[in-house]
C-alpha positions as CSV (number, residue, x, y, z in Angstrom):
1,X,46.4,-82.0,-16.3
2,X,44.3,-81.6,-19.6
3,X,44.2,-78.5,-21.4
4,X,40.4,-77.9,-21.3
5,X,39.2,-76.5,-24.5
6,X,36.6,-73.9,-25.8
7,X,33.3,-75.1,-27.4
8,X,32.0,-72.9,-30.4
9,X,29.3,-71.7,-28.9
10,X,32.0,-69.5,-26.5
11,X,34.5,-69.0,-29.7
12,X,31.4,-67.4,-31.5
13,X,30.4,-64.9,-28.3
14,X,34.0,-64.0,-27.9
15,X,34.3,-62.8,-31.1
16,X,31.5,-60.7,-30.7
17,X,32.0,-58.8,-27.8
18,X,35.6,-57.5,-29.6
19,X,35.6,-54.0,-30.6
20,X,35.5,-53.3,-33.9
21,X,39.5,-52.3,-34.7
22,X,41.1,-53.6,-37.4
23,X,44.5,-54.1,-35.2
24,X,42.8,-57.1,-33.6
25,X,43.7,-60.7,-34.3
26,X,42.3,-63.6,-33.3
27,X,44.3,-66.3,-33.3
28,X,44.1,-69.9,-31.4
29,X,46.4,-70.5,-28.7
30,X,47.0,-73.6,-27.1
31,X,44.0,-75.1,-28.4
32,X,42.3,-72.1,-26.9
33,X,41.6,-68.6,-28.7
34,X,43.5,-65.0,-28.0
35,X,42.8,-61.7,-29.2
36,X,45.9,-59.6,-30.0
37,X,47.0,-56.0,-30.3
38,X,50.2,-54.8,-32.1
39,X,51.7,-59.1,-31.3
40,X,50.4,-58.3,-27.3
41,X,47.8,-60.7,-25.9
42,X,44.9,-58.6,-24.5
43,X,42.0,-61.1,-24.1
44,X,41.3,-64.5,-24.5
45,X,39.4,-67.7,-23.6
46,X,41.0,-70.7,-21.3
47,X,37.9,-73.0,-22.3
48,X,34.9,-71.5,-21.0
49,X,36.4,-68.8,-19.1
50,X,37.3,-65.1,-20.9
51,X,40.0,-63.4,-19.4
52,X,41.2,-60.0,-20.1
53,X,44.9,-57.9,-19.2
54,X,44.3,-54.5,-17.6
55,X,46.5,-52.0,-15.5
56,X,47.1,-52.2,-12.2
57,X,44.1,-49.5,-11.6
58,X,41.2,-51.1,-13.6
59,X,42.6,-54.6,-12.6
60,X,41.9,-53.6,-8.8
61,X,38.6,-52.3,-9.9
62,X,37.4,-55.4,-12.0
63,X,38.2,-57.9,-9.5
64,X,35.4,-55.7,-7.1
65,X,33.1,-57.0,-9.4
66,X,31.4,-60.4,-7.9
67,X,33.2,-63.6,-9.2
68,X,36.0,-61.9,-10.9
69,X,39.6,-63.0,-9.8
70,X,42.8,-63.6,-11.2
71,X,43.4,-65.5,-13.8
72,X,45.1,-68.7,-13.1
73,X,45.5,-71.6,-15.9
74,X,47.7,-73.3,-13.5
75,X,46.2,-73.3,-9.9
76,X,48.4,-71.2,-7.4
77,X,49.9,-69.6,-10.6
78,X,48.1,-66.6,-11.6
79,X,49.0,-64.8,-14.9
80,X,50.3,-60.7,-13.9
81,X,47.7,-58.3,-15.4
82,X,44.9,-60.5,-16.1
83,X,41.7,-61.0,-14.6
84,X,38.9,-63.8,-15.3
85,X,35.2,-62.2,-16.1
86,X,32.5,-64.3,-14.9
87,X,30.7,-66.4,-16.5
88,X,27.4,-64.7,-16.0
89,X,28.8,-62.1,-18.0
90,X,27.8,-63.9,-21.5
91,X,24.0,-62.5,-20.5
92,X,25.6,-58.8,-19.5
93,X,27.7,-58.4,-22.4
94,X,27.6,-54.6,-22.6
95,X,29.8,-54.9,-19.4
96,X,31.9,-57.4,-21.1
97,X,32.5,-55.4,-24.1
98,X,33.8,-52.6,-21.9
99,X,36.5,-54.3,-20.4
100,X,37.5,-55.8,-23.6
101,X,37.5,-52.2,-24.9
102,X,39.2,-50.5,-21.7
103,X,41.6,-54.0,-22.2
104,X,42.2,-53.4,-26.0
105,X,43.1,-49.8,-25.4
106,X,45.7,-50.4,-22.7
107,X,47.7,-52.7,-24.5
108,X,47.4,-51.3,-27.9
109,X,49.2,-48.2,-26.2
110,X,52.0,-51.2,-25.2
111,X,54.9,-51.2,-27.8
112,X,55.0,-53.9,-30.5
113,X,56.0,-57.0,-29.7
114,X,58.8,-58.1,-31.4
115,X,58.0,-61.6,-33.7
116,X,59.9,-65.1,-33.4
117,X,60.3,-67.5,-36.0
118,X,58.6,-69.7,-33.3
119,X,61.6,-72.0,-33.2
120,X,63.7,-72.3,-29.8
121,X,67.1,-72.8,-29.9
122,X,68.2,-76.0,-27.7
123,X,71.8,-75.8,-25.8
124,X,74.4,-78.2,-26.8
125,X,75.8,-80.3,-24.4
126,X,79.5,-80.3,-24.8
């Protein structure tokens, strides 16, 4: 199954709707784009959709919201802690923005994460 990709268009609004905190970084991942806090993931866009990590609280309160759910890149396979904003949300951004923010102030409270040097280490067969 193809990774679907972001167009600009989204790129551009996802950007905008970040808080304006220097500690964000956006940064493409899988040929999508993330937003991160202190190295933790705390938004980001799975082609068209924009997902965000929350609590346990504010997660069960965001997914009361009509065409929320959990996010899921692989069907059956949700990720723990985030939740997938609808996509009539790009015309009520002010609602967006305040998950992003109540997302963004969660996990910046998480530790930092500690960095790789992004290469794995394979087992040897003996």
């Amino acid at each position: 199954m193809p990774m679907p990709r972001p167009d600009d268009e989204i790129k551009e609004f996802f950007a905008s709707v970040m808080p304006d905190d220097a500690r964000i970084q956006l940064r493409p991942m899988f040929g999508n784009l993330a937003a991160f806090v202190n190295g933790n993931m705390f938004a980001g866009l799975y082609g068209q959709q924009i997902f965000v990590r929350l609590s346990e609280p504010q997660r069960a309160k965001l997914l009361e919201h009509e065409g929320t759910s959990e996010f899921s890149p692989m069907p059956g396979r949700p990720m723990k802690e985030y939740v997938a904003v609808p996509e009539t949300w790009r015309h009520e951004e002010q609602q967006l923005r305040d998950w992003v923010a109540e997302s963004l102030k969660w996990v910046g409270e998480m530790p930092e994460k500690a960095k790789t040097s992004g290469k794995r280490k394979s087992k040897k067969q003996d």
